[in-house]
C-alpha positions as CSV (number, residue, x, y, z in Angstrom):
1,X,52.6,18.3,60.3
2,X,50.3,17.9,62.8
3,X,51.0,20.8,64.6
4,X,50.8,23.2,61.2
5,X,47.5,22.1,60.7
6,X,46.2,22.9,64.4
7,X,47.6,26.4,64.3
8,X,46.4,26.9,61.0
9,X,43.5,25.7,61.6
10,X,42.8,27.8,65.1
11,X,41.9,29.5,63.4
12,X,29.1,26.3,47.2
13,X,24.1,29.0,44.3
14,X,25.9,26.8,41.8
15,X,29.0,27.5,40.2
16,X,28.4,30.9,38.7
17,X,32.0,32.2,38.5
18,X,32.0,36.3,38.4
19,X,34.6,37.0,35.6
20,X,35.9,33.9,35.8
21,X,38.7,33.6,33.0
22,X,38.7,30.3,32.4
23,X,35.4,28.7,31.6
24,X,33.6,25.4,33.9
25,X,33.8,23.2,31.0
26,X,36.0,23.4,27.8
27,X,34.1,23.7,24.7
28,X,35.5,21.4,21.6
29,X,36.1,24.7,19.7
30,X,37.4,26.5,22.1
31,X,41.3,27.9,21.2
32,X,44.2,26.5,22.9
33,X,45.3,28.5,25.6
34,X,48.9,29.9,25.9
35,X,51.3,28.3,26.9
36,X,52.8,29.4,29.9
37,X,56.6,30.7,30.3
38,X,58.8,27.5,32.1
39,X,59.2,28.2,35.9
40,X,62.2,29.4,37.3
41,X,63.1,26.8,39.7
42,X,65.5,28.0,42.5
43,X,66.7,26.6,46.1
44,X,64.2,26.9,48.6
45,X,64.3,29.6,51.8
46,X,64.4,27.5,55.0
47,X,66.5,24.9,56.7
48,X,65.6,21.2,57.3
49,X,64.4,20.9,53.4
50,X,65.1,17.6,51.1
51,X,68.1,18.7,49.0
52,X,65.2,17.8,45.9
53,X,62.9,20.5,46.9
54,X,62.8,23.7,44.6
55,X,60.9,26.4,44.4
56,X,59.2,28.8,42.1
57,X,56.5,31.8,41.6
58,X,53.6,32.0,39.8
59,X,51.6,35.1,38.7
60,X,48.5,35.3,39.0
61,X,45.4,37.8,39.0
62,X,44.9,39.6,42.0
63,X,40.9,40.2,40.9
64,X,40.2,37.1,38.6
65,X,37.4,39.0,36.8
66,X,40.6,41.3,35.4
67,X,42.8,38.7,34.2
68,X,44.6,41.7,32.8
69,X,45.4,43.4,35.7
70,X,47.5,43.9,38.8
71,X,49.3,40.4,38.9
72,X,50.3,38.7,42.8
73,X,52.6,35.4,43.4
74,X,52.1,32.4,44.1
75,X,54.8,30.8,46.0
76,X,55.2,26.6,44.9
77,X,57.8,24.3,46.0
78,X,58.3,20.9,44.4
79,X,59.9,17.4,44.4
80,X,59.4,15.5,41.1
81,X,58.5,12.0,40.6
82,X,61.1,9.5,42.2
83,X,61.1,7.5,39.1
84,X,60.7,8.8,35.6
85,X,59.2,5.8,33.8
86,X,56.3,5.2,36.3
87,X,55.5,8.7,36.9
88,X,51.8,10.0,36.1
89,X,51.5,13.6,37.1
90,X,51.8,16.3,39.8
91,X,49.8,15.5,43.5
92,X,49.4,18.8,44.6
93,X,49.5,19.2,48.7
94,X,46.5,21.4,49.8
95,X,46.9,22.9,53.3
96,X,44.8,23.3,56.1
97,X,43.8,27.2,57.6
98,X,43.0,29.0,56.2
99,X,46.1,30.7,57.2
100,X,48.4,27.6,56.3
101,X,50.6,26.5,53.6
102,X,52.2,23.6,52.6
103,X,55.4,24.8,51.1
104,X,57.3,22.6,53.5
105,X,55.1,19.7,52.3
106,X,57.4,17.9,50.0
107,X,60.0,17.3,52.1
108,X,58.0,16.7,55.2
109,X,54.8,14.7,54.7
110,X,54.7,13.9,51.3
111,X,57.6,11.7,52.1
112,X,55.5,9.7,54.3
113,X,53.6,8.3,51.3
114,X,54.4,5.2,50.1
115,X,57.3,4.5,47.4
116,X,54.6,4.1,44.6
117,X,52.9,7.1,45.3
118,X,56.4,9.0,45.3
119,X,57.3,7.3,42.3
120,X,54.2,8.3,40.3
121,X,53.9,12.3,41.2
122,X,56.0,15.3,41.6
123,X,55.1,16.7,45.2
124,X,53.9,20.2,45.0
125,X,53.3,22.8,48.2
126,X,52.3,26.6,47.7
127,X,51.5,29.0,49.6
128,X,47.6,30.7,49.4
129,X,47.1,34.0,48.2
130,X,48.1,36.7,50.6
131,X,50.3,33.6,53.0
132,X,54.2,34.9,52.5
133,X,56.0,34.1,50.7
134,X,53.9,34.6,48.4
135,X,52.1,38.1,48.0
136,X,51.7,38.6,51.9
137,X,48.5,40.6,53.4
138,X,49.2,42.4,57.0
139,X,46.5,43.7,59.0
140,X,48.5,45.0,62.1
141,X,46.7,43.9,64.6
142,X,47.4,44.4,68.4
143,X,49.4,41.4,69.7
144,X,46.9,41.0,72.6
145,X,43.9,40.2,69.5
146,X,46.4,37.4,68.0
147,X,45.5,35.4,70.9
148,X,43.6,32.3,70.4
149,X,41.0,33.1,72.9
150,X,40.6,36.0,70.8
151,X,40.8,35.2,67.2
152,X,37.5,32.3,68.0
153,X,35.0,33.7,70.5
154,X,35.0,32.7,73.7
155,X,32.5,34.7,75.3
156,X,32.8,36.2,78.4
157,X,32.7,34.6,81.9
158,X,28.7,35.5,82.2
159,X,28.2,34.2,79.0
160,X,28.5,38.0,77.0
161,X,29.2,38.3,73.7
162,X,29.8,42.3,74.0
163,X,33.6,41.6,74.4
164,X,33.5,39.4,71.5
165,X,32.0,42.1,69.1
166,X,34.4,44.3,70.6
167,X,37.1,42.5,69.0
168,X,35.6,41.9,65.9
169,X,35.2,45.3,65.5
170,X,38.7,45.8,66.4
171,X,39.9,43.2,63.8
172,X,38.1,44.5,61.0
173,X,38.8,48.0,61.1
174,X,42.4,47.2,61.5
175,X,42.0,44.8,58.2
176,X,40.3,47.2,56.3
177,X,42.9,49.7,57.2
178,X,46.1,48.2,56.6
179,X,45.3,45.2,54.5
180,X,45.3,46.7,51.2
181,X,43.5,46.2,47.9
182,X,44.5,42.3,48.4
183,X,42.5,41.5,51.5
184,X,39.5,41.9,49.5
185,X,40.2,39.5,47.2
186,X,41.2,36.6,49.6
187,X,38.6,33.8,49.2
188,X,38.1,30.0,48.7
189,X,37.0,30.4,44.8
190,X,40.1,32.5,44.3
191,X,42.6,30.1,45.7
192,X,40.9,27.1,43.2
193,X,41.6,29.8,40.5
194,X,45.3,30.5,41.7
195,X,45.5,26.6,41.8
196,X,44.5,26.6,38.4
197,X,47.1,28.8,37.3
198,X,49.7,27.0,39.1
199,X,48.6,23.7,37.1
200,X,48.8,25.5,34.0
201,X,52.3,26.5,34.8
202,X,53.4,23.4,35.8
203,X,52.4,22.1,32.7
204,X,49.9,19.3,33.3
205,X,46.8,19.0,31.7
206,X,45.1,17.4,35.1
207,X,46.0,17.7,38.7
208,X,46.0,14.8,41.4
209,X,45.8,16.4,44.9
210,X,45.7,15.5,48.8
211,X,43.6,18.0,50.6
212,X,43.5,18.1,54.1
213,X,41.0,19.9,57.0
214,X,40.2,22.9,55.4
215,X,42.2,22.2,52.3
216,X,39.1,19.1,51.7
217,X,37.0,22.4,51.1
218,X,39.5,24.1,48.9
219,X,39.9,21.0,47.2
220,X,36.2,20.3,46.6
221,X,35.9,23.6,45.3
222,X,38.5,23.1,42.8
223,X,36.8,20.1,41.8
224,X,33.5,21.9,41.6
225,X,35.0,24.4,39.1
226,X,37.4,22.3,37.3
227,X,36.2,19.0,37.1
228,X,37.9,18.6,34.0
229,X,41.3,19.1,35.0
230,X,41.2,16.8,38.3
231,X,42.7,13.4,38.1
232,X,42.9,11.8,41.3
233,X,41.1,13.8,44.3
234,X,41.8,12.8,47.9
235,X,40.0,14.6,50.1
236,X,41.6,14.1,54.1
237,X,39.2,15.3,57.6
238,X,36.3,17.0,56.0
239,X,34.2,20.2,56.2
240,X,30.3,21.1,55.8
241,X,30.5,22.4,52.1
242,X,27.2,24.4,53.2
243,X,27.2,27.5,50.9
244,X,24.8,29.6,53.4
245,X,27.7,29.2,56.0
246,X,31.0,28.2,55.4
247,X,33.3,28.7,58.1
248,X,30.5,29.8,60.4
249,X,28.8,26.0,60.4
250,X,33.2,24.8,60.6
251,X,32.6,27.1,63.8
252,X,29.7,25.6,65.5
253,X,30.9,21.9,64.2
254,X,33.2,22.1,67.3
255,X,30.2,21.2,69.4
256,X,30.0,18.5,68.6
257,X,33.7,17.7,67.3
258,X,34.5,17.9,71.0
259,X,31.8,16.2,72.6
260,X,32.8,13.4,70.4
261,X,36.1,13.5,71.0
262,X,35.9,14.5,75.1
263,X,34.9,10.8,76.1
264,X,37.9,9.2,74.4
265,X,40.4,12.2,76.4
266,X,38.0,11.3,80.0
267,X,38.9,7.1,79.2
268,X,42.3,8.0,78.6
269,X,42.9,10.0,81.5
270,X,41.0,8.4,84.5
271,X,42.9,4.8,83.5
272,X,44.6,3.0,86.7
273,X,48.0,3.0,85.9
274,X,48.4,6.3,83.7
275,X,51.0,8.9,84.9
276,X,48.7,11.7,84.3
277,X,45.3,10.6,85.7
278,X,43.5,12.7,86.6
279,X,40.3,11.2,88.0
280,X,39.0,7.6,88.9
281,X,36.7,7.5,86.0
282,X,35.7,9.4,83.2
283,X,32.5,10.7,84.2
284,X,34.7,12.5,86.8
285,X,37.2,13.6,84.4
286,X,34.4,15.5,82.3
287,X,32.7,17.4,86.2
288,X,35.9,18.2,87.0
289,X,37.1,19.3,84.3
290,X,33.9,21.7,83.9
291,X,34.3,22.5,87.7
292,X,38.0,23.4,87.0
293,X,37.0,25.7,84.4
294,X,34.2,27.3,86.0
295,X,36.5,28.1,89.2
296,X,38.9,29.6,87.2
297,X,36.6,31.9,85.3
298,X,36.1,33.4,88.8
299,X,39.8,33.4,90.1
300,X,42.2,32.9,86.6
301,X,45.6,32.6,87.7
302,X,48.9,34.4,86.7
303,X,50.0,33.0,83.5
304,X,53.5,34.2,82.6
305,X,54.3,33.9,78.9
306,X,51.1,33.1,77.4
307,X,48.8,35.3,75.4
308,X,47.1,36.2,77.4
309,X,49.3,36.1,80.9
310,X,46.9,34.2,82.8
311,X,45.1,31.2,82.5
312,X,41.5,31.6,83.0
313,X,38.4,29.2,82.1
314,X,38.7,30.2,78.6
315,X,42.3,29.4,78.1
316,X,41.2,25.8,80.3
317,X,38.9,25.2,77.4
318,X,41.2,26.8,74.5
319,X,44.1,24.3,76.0
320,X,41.3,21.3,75.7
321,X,40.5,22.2,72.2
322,X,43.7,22.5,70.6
323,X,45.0,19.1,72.2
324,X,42.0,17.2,71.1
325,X,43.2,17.5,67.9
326,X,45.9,14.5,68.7
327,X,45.5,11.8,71.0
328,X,49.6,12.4,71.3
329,X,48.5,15.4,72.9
330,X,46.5,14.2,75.7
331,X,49.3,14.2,78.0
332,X,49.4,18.3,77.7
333,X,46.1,18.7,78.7
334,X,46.1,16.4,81.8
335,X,48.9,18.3,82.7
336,X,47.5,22.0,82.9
337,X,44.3,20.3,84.8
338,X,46.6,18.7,87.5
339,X,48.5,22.0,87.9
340,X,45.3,24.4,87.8
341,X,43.9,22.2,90.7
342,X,46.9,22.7,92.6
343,X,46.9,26.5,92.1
344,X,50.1,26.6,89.5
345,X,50.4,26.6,85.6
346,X,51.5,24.4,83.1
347,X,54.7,26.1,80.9
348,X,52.8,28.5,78.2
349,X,52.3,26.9,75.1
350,X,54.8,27.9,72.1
351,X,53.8,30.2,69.6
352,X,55.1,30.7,66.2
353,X,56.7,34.2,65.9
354,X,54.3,37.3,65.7
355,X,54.7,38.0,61.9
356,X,53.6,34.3,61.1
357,X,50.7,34.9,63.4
358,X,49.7,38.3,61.8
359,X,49.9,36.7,58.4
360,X,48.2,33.7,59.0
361,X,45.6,35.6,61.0
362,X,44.7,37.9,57.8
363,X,44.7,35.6,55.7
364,X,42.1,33.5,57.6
365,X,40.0,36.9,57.9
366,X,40.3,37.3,54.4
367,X,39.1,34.2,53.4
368,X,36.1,33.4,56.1
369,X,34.8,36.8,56.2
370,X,34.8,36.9,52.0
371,X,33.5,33.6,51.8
372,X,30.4,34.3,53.1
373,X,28.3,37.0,54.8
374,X,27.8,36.7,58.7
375,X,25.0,37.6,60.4
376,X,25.3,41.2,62.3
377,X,23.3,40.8,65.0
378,X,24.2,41.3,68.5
379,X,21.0,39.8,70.1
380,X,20.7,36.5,67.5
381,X,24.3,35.9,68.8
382,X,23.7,36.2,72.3
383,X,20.8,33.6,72.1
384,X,22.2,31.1,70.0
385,X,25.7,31.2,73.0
386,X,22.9,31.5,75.4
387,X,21.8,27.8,74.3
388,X,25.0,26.4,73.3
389,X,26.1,27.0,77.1
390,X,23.4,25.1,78.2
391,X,23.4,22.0,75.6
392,X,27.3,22.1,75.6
393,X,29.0,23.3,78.0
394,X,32.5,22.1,77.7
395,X,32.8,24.9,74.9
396,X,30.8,27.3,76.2
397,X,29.0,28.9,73.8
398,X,32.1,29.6,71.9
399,X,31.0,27.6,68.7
400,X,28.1,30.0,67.8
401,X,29.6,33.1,68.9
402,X,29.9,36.1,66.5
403,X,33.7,36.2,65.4
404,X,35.6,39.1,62.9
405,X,33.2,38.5,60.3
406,X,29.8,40.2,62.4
407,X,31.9,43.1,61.5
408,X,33.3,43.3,58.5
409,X,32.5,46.2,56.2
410,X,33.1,44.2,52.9
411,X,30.6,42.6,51.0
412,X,31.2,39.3,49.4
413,X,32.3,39.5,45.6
414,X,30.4,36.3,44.4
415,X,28.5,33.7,46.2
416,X,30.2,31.1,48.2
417,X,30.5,28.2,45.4
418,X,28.0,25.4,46.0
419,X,29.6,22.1,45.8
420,X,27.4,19.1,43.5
421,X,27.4,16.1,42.3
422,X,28.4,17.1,38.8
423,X,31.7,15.9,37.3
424,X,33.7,12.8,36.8
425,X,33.6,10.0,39.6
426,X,37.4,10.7,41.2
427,X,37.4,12.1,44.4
428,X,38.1,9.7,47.6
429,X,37.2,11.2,51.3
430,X,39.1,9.9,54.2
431,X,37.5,10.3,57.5
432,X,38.0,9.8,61.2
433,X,35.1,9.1,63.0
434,X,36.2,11.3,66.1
435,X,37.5,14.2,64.9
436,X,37.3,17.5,67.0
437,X,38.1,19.7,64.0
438,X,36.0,18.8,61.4
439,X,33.8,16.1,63.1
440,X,32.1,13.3,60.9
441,X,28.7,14.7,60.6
442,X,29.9,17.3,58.8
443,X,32.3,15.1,56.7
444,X,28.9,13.1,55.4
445,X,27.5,16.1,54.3
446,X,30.2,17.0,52.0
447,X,30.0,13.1,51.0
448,X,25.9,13.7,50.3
449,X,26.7,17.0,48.1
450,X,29.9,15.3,45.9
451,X,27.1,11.9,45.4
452,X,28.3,9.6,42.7
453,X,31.7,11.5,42.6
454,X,33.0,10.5,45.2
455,X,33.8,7.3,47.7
456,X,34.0,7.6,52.0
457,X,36.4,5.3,53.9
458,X,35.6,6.0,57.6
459,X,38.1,5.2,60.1
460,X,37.3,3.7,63.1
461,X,40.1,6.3,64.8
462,X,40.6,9.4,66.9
463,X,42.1,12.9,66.3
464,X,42.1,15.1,63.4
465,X,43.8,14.2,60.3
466,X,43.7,10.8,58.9
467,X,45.4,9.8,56.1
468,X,48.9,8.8,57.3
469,X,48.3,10.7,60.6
470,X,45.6,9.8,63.6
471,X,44.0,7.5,60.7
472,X,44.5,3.4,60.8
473,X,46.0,0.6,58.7
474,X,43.0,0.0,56.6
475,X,42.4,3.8,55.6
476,X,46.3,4.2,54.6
477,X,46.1,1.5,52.7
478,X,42.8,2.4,50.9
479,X,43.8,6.0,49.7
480,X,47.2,4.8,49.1
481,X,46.1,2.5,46.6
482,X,43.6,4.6,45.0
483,X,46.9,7.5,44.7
484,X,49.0,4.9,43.6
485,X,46.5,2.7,41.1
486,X,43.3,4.8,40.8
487,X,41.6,1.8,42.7
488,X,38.9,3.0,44.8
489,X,36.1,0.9,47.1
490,X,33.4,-0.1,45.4
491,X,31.2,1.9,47.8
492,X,31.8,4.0,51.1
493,X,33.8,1.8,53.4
494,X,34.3,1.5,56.9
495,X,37.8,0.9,58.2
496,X,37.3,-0.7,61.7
């Protein structure tokens, strides 16, 4: 699980819905709507699956402001309620990305949750517009741009952003190209709609739903447009809902997501005792590690197997990042530090197979570049790396670079949706308070938008993903029994 996030993840003007077909709030004359045909429930694709899990498609617009036109799927995948009489409704599982899904969900993490929870709610997974197997968006890039030193800009050993735009540039002419009418319709506001559709077709008047990394922003966004039809909202390692930036603030948040996180990874590795230290204490840990990366900016070493083949400062600091994510993890990163010093490499890192990567990757265009406009400018980018090297320089820069989005020839359809404090008081955020993905600060911000909606549980804990993950005790126990009994803290609460 925790691994689908990371890859998925390496990658709000108010809620004025262009052609939205169904309305914010339902009117008390307002005609029923159709009832949608049954599902046609069929084994699942895929080995290692609960023998309960089924799947289905849904239809849905590809362009929700023509409800009546060219129709995509929506891949789902479900496991009902373990126990009829108890059972309230459907908890849908929202994935991170984007480029993720949760298809797999039902069989994998939801059956972490406690019995209650599994007895109350059928367990639900899709796949996002454009992820296969639902409708699937391509946009052929070259292997070498599917790299992750690629897809977020790092910029170049001087501190350039020119190689950056080169590849955004790259990115989105190939996208535009081969991506089809579909690309342009990826967004944020049209997976809530899809999701909408899918609760329809499932047959439930409300949906419950566990939302996790950038799935929190999905699901707030849901909630934003459908407050009426969301039972009980748990929203799991939160995002910035800022409307002026989307994905570009989730960007630079990993300033500070790693600064906060960096100090636990220096403890942990200059301990006596520990297999993989790495210095005496953790002051050390963080110069050496920037010495490290700074030496090999100047002489990278051969790298066979990994994208790119040799590991360089950038792929030093892209090897930090991803295994911050999990305190599990720590171990990797220690390990490609000792073996840089000594003038070797650590085994490459595994890499789902190149078809996965090319969907995910477009998808997560898709949806960040037509959430949002980015800026265009060359010269604003190179400044704002120009200071982020200087105030933090275990990332680089990287954080404000420009990525595919500074080049995208598509306008946004509709502004990003802005999420408020209007709708019923259901939604619980779960938070880690060192998180290098979607770091606190930015989870209180979605807290101050949702207001009275919503209750915070912060959790004394490190790594991304909390609920049942890199969380603790206390938070488990607190969403747990809000899923279970719809009992939530009186006010924010802080899980020590």
């Amino acid at each position: 699980m925790k691994q689908i996030t990371r890859n998925a993840s390496l990658l709000a003007a108010s809620a004025v819905l262009v052609g939205l077909a169904v309305p914010l709030t339902a009117s008390a004359d307002e005609p029923p709507a159709a009832v949608p045909p049954a599902l046609a429930w069929t084994d699942c694709e895929g080995s290692g699956l609960d023998p309960r899990q089924r799947c289905a498609t849904v239809d849905v617009p590809m362009d929700h402001s023509d409800p009546d036109g060219r129709t995509i799927e929506i891949a789902v995948s479900r496991i009902p309620a373990e126990k009829p009489s108890a059972r309230r409704g459907t908890l849908l599982l929202i994935p991170g990305g984007p480029g993720g899904h949760s298809l797999r969900d039902p069989s994998g993490k939801g059956q972490q949750l406690p019995q209650k929870v599994r007895d109350a709610y059928d367990l639900v997974g899709f796949a996002p517009r454009g992820m296969a197997p639902s409708t699937a968006v391509d946009c052929e890039l070259d292997p070498a741009d599917l790299s992750m030193t690629k897809r977020l800009p790092w910029p170049g050993t001087d501190g350039s952003v020119a190689g950056n735009l080169a590849t955004a540039r790259r990115t989105a002419e190939a996208c535009a190209r081969n991506g089809g009418e579909l690309i342009r319709h990826i967004s944020t506001a049209n997976e809530a709609r899809d999701l909408d559709r899918v609760r329809a077709a499932l047959g439930e008047r409300k949906i419950s739903a566990w939302g996790v990394s950038y799935g929190t922003y999905v699901g707030a966004v849901y909630s934003q447009l459908f407050p009426h039809r969301t039972d009980r909202i748990v929203l799991d390692s939160n995002n910035d809902p800022d409307p002026t930036r989307v994905t570009r603030g989730w960007l630079a948040a990993f300033e500070t997501g790693v600064e906060d996180n960096f100090p636990e990874f220096a403890r942990w590795a200059s301990r006596p005792g520990n297999p993989y230290r790495v210095a005496g204490t953790p002051a050390e840990v963080r110069s050496g590690f920037l010495s490290l990366a700074a030496r090999l900016d100047r002489e990278p070493l051969p790298w066979p197997g990994a994208n790119p083949p040799r590991l360089d400062g950038n792929a030093l600091r892209q090897t930090m990042l991803t295994n911050l994510y999990d305190p599990d993890d720590y171990p990797v990163l220690a390990k490609a530090i000792l073996a840089a010093r000594k003038g070797t490499v650590p085994p490459a890192p595994e890499s789902p197979p190149e078809s996965v990567l090319q969907n995910a990757a477009a998808v997560g265009v898709g949806t960040i570049c037509n959430d949002v406009d980015w800026p265009k400018s060359a010269a604003a980018y190179q400044r704002d790396v120009d200071e982020s090297r200087v105030t933090h320089p275990l990332t680089a820069g990287m954080p404000r670079g420009p990525m595919v989005c500074a080049a995208w020839p598509f306008t946004p359809k509709e502004p990003a949706v802005r999420v408020t404090d209007r709708g019923p008081s259901n939604i619980l955020l779960v938070q880690n308070e060192r998180d290098v993905a979607t770091p606190l600060s930015g989870a209180l911000k979605l807290r101050r938008a949702l207001g009275d909606r919503a209750v915070m549980v912060t959790v004394n804990s490190t790594g991304h993903d909390a609920y049942l993950a890199n969380g603790n005790a206390c938070g488990d126990r607190t969403v747990s029994r809000f899923l279970a009994t719809g009992k939530r803290p009186g006010s924010d609460l802080y899980c020590a």
